[in-house]
C-alpha positions in Angstrom: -1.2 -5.4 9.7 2.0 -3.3 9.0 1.7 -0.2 6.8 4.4 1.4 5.3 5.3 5.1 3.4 7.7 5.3 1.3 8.3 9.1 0.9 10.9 9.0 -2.3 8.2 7.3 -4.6 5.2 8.4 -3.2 3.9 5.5 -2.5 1.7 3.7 0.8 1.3 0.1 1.2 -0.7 -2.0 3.8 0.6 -5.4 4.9 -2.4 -7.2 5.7 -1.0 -11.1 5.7 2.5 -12.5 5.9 2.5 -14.9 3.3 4.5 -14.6 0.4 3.3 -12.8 -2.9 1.7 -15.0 -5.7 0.2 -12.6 -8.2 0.0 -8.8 -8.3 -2.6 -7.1 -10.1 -3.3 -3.1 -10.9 -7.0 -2.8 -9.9 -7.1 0.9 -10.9 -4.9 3.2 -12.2 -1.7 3.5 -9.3 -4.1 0.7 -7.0 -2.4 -2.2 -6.8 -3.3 -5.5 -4.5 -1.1 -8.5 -4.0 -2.6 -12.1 -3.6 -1.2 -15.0 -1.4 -1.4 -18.5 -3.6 -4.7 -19.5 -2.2 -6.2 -16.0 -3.4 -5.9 -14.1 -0.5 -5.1 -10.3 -0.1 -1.7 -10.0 1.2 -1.2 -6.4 1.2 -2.7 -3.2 -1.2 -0.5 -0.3 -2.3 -1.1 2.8 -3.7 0.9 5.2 -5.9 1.1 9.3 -5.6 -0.7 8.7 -2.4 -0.5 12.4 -1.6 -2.2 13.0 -4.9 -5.2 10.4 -3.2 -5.5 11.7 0.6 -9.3 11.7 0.4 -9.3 7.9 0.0 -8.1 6.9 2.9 -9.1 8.5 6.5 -6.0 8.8 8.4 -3.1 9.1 5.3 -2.3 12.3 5.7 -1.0 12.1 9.4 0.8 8.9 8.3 2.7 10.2 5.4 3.9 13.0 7.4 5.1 11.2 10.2 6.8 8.3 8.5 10.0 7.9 6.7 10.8 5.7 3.9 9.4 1.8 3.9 11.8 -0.3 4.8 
């Protein structure tokens, strides 16, 4: 698992699989999850994130501390 911040757009995303992307769909407004061909979630971001730090336990130590995504 590799998660990443990227501080210019606001936004956090969570690797979960190596595999390339094969579809990409918005499950909620600023959620979106990518899917591996064989259905599969690959990796979840989420927009504003800052605007969202009660979803996630942890987020706000992580977007402090990191720099932009790579």
């Amino acid at each position: 698992m590799k998660i990443d911040y990227d501080k210019e757009v606001d936004a956090l995303y969570i690797q979960l699989l190596d595999d390339p992307v094969s579809e990409t769909e918005e499950i909620s407004d600023g959620i979106v999850v990518d899917f591996t061909a064989d259905k599969k979630v690959r990796g979840l971001e989420i927009l504003n994130v800052t605007k969202r730090l009660d979803i996630l336990p942890g987020v706000k130590e992580l977007v402090g501390t990191q720099s932009k995504a790579a």
